[in-house]
C-alpha positions in Angstrom: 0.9 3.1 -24.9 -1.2 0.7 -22.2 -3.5 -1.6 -24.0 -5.8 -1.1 -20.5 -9.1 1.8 -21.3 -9.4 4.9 -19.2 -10.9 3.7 -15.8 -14.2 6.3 -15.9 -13.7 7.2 -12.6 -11.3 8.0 -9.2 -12.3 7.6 -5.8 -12.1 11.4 -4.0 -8.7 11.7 -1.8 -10.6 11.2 1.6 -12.0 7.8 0.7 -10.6 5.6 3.4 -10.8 2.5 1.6 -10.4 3.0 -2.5 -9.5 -0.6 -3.7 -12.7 -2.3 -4.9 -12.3 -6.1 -4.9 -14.1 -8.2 -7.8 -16.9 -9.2 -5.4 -17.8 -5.7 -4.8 -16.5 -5.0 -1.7 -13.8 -2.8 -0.2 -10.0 -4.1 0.4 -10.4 -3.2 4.2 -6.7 -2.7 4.5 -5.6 -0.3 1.8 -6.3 3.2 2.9 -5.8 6.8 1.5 -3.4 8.2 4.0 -6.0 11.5 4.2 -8.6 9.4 5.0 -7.0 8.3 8.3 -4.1 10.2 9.8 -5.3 12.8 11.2 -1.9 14.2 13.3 -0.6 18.0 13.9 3.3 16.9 12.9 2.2 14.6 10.0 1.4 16.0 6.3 -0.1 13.8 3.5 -0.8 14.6 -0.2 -3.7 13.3 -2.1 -3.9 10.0 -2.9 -0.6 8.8 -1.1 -1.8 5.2 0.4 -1.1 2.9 2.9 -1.5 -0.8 2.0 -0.5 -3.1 5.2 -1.6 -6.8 5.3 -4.7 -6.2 7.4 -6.1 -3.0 8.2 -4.9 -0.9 11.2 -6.0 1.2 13.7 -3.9 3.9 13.9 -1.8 4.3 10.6 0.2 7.5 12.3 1.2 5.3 15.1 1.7 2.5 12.7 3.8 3.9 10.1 5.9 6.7 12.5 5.7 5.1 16.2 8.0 7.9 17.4 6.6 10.9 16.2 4.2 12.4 19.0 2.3 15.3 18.7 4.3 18.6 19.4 7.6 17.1 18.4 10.1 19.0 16.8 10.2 17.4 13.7 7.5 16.8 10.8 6.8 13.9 8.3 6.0 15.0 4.8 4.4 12.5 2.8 3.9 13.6 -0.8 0.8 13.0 -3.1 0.8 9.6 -5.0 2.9 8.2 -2.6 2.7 4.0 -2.5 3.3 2.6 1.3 3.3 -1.3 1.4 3.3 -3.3 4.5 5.5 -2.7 7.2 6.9 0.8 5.9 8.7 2.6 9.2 9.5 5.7 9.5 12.0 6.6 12.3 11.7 10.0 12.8 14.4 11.9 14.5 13.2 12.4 18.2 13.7 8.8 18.6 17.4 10.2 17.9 19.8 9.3 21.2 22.6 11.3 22.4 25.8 10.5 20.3 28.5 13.1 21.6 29.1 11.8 25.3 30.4 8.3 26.9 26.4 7.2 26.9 23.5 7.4 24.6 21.3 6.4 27.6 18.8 9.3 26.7 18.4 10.5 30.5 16.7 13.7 30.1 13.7 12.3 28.9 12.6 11.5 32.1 11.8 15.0 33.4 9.9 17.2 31.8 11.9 20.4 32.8 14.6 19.6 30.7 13.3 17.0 27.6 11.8 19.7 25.1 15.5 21.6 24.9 16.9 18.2 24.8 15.0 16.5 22.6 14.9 19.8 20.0 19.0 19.0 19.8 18.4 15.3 19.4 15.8 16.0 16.5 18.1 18.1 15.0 18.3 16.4 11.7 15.3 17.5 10.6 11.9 16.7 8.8 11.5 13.3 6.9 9.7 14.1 3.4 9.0 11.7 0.7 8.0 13.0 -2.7 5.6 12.6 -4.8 4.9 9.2 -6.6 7.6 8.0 -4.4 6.9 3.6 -3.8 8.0 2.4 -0.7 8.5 -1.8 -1.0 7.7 -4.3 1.1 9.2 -3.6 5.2 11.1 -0.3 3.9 13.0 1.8 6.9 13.3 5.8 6.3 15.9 7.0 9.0 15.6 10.7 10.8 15.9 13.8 8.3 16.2 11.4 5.1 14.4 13.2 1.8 13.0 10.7 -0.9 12.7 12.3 -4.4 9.9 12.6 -6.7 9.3 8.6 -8.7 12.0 7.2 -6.0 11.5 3.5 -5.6 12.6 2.1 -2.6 13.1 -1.4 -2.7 11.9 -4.3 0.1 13.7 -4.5 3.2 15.9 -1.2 2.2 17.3 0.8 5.1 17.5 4.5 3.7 19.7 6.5 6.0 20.5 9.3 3.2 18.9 11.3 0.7 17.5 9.6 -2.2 17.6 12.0 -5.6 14.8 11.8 -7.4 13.7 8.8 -10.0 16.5 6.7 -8.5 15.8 2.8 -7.5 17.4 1.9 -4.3 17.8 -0.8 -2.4 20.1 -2.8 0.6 21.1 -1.2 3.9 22.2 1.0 3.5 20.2 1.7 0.7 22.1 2.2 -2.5 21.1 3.3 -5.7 20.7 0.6 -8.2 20.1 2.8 -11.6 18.3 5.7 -12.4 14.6 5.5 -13.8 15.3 8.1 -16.7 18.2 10.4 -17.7 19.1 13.8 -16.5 17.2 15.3 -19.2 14.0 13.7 -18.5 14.3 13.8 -14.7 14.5 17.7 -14.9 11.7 17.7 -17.3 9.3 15.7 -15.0 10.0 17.5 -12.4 9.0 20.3 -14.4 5.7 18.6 -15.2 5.0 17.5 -12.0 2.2 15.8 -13.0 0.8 15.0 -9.7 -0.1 18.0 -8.7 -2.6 18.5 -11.9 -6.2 18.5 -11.7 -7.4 14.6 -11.3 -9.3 14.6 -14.6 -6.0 15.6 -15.9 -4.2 13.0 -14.7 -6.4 10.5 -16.1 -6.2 11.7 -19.7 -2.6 11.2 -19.2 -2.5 7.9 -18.0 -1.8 6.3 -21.4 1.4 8.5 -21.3 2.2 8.0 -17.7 2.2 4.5 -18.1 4.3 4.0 -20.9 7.2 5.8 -19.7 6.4 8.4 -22.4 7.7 11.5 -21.2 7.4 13.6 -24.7 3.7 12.8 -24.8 2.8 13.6 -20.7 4.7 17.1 -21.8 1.8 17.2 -24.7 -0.7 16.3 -22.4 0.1 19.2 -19.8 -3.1 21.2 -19.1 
């Protein structure tokens, strides 16, 4: 079990900036995703982050430059979720025409005829990342990909296909490297789902959450 004591408190989802440097202030940069997207085709869980270099002003426009409001498609970003710096997501009406002698996207120009076309184009869906999912360092999530719950994605990966959940990936495409547990204890965490238990919860379980311990966050289940 960690060696580290209980911290005695945990900043509410909608703080904006959570990290509290030694000096006292706030890391300006890290951000609760809650705090600061607010966008009608964007959904974030409590306590995903965002932690970029130096703060931004609009983390929706940062983090999914194509997605506009109205689009077709949604970005689901699950609670617990761990964004570093330069984490895209290319969501899939920035998708071009595929099946004809040009991808030039054409219709886009005129409003008449873009919504139809661009509804085919977004076609593959919703991007969703799970829950405690960690997104390294410059990640790329392609259109329609779904990360699993405890995914890690590593730096610089290019995911352009489903990631199961507790895998480690990595490379472009992104592969996966080994799995963070076995079957077993994938199903049974998934059963758990811890992250969606009350905070106080959570924090009573940190002990087991941090050691791996899977048999002991199964005790700890309120």
């Amino acid at each position: 079990m960690s060696d580290f004591p209980l911290p005695q408190r945990f900043p509410a989802p909608e703080t904006r900036n959570p990290v509290i440097l030694p000096d006292g202030t706030a890391h300006a940069a890290t951000a609760f995703l809650q705090a600061v997207i607010d966008h009608p085709n964007i959904e974030v869980g409590r306590y995903a982050y965002y932690s970029p270099l130096s703060p931004v002003a609009d983390a929706a426009g940062e983090l999914a430059p194509y997605l506009f409001p109205g689009a077709p498609e949604r970005l689901v970003i699950g609670c617990f979720a761990q964004l570093a710096h330069g984490v895209r997501f290319i969501t899939a009406s920035s998708n071009h025409p595929r099946r004809g002698i040009s991808s030039y996207p054409f219709r886009i120009f005129d409003m008449l005829s873009a919504g139809a076309y661009m509804a085919e184009n977004a076609a593959t869906g919703d991007t969703v990342i799970g829950p405690d999912v960690w997104l390294g360092f410059g990640a790329m999530v392609l259109p329609g990909v779904t990360i699993g719950a405890g995914a890690i994605v590593g730096a610089g990966a290019v995911v352009a296909h489903d990631v199961p959940p507790y895998a480690v990936v990595a490379g472009n495409p992104a592969q996966v490297v080994r799995m963070r547990f076995g079957a077993p204890e994938v199903a049974r965490l998934m059963d758990l789902a811890w992250w969606d238990w009350p905070v106080e919860a959570i924090r009573a379980a940190l002990p087991a959450l941090e050691a791996g311990d899977v048999a002991e966050l199964a005790r700890l289940a309120p």
